[in-house]
N, C-alpha and C positions, 0 to 999 in steps of 0.2 A: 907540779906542786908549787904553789906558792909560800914565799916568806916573805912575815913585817920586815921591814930597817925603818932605821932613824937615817936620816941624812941633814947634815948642814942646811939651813935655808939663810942665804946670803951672810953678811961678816957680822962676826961678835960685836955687841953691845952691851953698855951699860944698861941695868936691868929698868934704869927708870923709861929707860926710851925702847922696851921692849914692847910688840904689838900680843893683844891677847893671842893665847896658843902655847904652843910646847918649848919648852929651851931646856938645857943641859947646862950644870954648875958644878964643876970638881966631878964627874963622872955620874950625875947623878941628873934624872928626870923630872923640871917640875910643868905644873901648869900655873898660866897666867891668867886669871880669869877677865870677863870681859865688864866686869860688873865692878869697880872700885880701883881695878889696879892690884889687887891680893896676888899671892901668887901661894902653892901649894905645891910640897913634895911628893914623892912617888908611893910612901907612908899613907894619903890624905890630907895630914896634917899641916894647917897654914906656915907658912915658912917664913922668919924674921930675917931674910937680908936684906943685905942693908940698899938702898937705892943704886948706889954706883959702885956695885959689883961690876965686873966682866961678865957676860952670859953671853951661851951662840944658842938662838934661836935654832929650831931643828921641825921638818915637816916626817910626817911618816909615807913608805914607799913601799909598795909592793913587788916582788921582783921574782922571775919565775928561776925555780932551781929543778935540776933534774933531781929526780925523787933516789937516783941514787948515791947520791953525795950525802942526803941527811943520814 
């Protein structure tokens, strides 16, 4: 069986120098789009922080678990 994770992708940055894609902010999921710089929470909803937050970047990973752990 497979399961998603999130995992770190390389060290935290400030959100202005983040590349489009997925990062994590105070435990929460957003996206960065590739079109403006916007970035948007796990909600949908466009997100107002501020440029020089802290944010860590995060890729998704597929990882195989034995079916009977879940």
């Amino acid at each position: 069986m497979r399961q998603m994770t999130i995992v770190p992708d390389g060290w935290p940055r400030i959100l202005a120098e983040c590349r489009p894609g997925y990062f994590v902010y105070e435990d929460d999921l957003f996206l960065m789009s590739e079109y403006g710089g916007e970035s948007y929470c796990s909600s949908g909803e466009r997100c107002c922080l501020q440029k020089q937050v802290q944010v860590q970047p995060v890729i998704v990973k597929w990882i195989e678990v034995d079916s009977e752990q879940s």
